[in-house]
C-alpha positions in Angstrom: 6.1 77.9 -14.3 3.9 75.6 -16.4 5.7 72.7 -18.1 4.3 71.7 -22.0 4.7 68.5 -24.0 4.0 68.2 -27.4 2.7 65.3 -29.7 0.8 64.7 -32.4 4.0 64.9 -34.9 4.6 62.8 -37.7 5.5 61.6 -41.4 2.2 62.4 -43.9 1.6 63.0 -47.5 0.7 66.4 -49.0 -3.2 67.0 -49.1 -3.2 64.9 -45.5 -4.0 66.2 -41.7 -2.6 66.1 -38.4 -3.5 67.4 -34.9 -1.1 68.9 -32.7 -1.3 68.3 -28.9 0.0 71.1 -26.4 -0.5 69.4 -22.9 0.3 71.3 -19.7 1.5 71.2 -16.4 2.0 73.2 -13.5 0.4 76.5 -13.0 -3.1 76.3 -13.9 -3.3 77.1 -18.2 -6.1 79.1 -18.0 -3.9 81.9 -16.9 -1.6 81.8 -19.8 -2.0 82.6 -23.8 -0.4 80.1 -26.1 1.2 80.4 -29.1 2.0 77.5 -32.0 5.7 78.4 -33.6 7.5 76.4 -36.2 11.1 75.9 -37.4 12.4 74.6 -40.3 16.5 73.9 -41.0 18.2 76.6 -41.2 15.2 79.5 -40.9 14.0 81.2 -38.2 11.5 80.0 -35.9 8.3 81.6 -36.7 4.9 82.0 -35.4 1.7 79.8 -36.5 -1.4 80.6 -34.4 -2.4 81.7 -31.0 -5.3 82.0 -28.6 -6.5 84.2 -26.0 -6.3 82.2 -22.2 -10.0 81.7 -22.7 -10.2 81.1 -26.3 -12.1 83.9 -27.0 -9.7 84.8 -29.5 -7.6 83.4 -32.0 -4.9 84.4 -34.7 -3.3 82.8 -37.3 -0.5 83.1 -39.3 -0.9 84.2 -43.5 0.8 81.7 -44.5 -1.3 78.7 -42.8 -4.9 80.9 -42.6 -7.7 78.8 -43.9 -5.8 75.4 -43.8 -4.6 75.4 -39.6 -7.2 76.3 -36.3 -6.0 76.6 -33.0 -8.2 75.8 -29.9 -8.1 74.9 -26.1 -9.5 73.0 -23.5 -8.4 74.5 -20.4 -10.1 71.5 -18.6 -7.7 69.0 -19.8 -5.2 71.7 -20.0 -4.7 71.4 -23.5 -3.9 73.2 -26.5 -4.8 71.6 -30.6 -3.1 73.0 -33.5 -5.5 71.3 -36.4 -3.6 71.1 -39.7 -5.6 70.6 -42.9 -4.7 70.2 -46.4 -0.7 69.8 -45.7 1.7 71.1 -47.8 5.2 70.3 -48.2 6.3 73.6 -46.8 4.8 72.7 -43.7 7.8 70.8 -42.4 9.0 71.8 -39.7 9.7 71.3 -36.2 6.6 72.3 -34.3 6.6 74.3 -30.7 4.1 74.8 -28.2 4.4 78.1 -26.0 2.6 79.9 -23.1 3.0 83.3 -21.8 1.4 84.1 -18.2 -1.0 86.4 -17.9 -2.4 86.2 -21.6 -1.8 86.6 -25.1 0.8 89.3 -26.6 -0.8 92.1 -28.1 0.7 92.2 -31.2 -1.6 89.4 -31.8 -0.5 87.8 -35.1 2.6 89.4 -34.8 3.9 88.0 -32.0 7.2 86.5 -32.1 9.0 83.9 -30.1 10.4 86.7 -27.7 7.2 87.3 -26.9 6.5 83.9 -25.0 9.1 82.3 -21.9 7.5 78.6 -21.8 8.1 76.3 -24.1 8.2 72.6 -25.2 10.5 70.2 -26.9 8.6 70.3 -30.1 7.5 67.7 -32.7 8.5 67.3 -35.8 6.2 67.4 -38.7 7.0 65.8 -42.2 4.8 66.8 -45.4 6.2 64.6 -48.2 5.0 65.3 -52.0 
């Protein structure tokens, strides 16, 4: 079972940027997609971005394409979720998760069903 811990979280103005941290533990993370999922109060948690266990692919969600990129550095075990031009919308409570064996593949589909590791989260704050 591979244990995740995010950071990266924090208070920022619209227009600004952050970078997510997913780090991992455990079972080495090259065996495992990862998924970025966020949940605001009272709505459902819902998917951001992915990428393959090598990083050879990547998906992202409609609502974030063009402004977020997810990549990895499965030698630091370690997962980014770069967020650009924030928007108010944006905050949310922010959740790494890993699936063994790879990536779903529904791709930008997938849904937190989809994925049985996960971390606390981080909470991200877009002010306008």
């Amino acid at each position: 079972q591979v244990q995740l811990v995010e950071s990266g979280g924090g208070l920022v103005q619209a227009g600004d940027s952050l970078r997510l941290s997913c780090a991992a533990s455990g079972l080495p993370f090259s065996h495992y997609g990862v998924g970025w999922f966020r949940q605001a109060p009272v709505k459902e948690r819902e998917f951001v971005a992915g990428i393959t266990r090598n990083g050879d692919s990547t998906y992202i969600a409609d609502s974030v394409k063009g402004r977020f990129t997810i990549s990895r550095d499965n030698a630091r075990n370690t997962v980014y979720l770069q967020m650009n031009s924030l928007k108010p919308e944006d905050t949310a409570v922010y959740y790494c998760a890993a699936r063994f064996g790879g990536f779903p593949g529904n791709g930008a589909a997938a849904t937190h069903f989809d994925f049985r590791s996960w971390g606390q989260g981080t909470q991200v704050t877009v002010s306008s």
